[in-house]
N, C-alpha and C positions, 0 to 999 in steps of 0.2 A: 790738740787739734787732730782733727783727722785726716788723714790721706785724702780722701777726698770730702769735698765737700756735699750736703744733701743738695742746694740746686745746682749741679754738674750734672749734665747729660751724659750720655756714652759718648759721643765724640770728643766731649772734653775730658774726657777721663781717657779715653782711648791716648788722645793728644798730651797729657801730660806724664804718661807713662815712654808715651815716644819720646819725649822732650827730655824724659830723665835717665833712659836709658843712651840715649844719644851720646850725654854729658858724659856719664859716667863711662863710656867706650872713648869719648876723647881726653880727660883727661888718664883714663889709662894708660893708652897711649903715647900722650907727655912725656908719664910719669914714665914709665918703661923705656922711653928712648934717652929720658934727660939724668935716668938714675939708677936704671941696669934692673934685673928683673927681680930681686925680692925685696930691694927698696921701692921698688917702683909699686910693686903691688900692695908692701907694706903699706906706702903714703896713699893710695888711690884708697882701699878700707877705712883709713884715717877721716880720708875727708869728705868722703862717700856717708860716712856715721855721723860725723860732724856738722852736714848738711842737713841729714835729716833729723837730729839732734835740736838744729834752730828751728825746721819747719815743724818740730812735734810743740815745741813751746809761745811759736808765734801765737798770736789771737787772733782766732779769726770770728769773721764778722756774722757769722752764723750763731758762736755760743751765747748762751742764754746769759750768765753770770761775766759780767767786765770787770777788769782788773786783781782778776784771782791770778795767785801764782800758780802752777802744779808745785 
């Protein structure tokens, strides 16, 4: 799936790069205060990759072909 979707306008694409950057500044953060700074940033990479790991393989509702795997 793609980062963004084709019917996404610029404000929703504008919007979901604010949304994701936001996230990933607060769980920084978290992680940095609840794990000291190179766990902290280890774990923030982890689940920063891992996130976008589920949203590259979700389906979304644009592709042409349902129920393929990658």
């Amino acid at each position: 799936m793609a980062y963004f979707q084709r019917r996404m306008d610029g404000i929703e694409r504008g919007g979901k790069i604010a949304a994701d950057v936001f996230c990933v500044l607060l769980l920084g953060v978290m992680a940095l205060g609840c794990l000291g700074v190179l766990p902290g940033i280890i774990t923030s990479v982890l689940v920063v990759l891992g996130v976008l790991t589920i949203d590259y393989f979700t389906a979304d509702p644009d592709d042409t072909v349902a129920g393929v795997v990658r």
